[in-house]
Short mmCIF file of the C-alpha atoms (twelve columns), coordinates in Angstrom:
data_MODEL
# 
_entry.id   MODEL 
# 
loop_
_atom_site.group_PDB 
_atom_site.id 
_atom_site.type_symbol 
_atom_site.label_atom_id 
_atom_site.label_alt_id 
_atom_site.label_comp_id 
_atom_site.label_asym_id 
_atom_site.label_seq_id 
_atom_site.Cartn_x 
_atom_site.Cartn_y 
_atom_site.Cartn_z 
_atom_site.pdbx_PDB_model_num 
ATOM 1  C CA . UNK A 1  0.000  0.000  0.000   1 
ATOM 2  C CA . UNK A 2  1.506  3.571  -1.198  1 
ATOM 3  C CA . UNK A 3  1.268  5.880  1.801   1 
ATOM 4  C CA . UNK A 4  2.574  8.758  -0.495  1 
ATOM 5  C CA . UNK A 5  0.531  11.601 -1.054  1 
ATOM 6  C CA . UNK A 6  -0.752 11.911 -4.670  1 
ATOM 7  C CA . UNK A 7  0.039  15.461 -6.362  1 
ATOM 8  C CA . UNK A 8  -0.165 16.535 -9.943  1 
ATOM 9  C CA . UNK A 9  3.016  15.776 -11.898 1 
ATOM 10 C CA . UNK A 10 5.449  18.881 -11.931 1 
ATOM 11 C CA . UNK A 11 4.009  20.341 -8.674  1 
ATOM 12 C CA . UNK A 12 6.667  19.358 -6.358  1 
ATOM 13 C CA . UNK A 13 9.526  17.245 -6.265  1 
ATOM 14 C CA . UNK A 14 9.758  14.250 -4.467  1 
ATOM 15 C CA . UNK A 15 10.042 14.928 -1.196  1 
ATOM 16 C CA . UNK A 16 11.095 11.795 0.559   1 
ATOM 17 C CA . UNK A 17 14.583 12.742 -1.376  1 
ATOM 18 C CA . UNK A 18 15.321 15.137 1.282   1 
ATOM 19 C CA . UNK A 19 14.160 13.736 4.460   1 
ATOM 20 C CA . UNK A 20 16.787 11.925 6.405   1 
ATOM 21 C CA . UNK A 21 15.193 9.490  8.723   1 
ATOM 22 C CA . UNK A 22 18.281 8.833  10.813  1 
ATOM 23 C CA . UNK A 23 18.798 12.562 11.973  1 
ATOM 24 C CA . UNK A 24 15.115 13.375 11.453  1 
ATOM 25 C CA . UNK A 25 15.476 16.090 9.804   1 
ATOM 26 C CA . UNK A 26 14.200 17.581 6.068   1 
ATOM 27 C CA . UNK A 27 17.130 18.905 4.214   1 
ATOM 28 C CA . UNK A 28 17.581 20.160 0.559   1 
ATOM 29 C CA . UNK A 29 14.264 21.252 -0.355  1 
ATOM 30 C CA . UNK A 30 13.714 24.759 -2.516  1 
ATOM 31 C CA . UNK A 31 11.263 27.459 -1.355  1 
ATOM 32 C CA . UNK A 32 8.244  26.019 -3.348  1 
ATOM 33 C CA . UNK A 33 8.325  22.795 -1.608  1 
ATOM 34 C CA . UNK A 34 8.594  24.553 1.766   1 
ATOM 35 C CA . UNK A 35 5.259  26.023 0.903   1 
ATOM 36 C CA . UNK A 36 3.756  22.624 -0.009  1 
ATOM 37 C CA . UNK A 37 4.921  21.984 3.158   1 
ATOM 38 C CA . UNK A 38 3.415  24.356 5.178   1 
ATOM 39 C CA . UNK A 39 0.183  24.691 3.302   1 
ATOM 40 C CA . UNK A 40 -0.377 20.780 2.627   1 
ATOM 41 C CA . UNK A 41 1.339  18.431 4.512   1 
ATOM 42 C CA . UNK A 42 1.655  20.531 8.433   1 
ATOM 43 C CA . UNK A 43 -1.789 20.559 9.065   1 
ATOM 44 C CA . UNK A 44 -2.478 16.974 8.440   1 
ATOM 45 C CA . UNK A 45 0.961  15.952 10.034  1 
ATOM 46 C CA . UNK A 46 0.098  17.355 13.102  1 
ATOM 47 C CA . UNK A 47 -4.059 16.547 12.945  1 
ATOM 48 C CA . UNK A 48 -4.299 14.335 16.671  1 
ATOM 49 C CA . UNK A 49 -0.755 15.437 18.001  1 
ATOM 50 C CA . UNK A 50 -1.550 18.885 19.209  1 
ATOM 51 C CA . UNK A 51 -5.122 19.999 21.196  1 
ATOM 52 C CA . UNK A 52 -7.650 20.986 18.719  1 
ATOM 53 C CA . UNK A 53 -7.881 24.385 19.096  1 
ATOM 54 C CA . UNK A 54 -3.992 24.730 18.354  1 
ATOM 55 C CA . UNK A 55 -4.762 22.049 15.445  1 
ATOM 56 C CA . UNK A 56 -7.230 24.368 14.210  1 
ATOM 57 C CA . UNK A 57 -4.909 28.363 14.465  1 
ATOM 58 C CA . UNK A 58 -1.793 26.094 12.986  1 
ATOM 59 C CA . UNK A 59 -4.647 24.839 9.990   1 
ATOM 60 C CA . UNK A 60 -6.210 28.169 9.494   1 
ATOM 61 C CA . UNK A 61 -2.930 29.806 8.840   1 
ATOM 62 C CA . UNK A 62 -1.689 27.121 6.872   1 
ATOM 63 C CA . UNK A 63 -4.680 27.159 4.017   1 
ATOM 64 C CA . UNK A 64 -4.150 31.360 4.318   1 
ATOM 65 C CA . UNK A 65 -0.244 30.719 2.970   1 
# 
């Protein structure tokens, strides 16, 4: 089963590329994919981690970038 998340082609690169899994950290990425980043993938990354009405500032200002 593909846990990836399904954009069109050309809209980002693939961004597994830069995340290294040993230091945990997301490295080598250009300004566009930060922005998927923040506007797509935060919010949903975060969904049951954090109390709901932080979820719900952190989503709000995600979908306004």
């Amino acid at each position: 089963m593909d846990q990836g998340i399904k954009v069109p082609d050309g809209y980002t690169t693939n961004l597994s590329r830069g995340v290294n899994l040993k230091t945990l950290k997301v490295l080598e990425m250009k300004s566009h994919n930060f922005h998927i980043w923040i506007e797509r993938l935060l919010p949903v990354m975060t969904r049951g981690y954090l109390p709901d009405p932080v979820w719900r500032v952190l989503a709000e200002l995600s979908y306004f970038f």
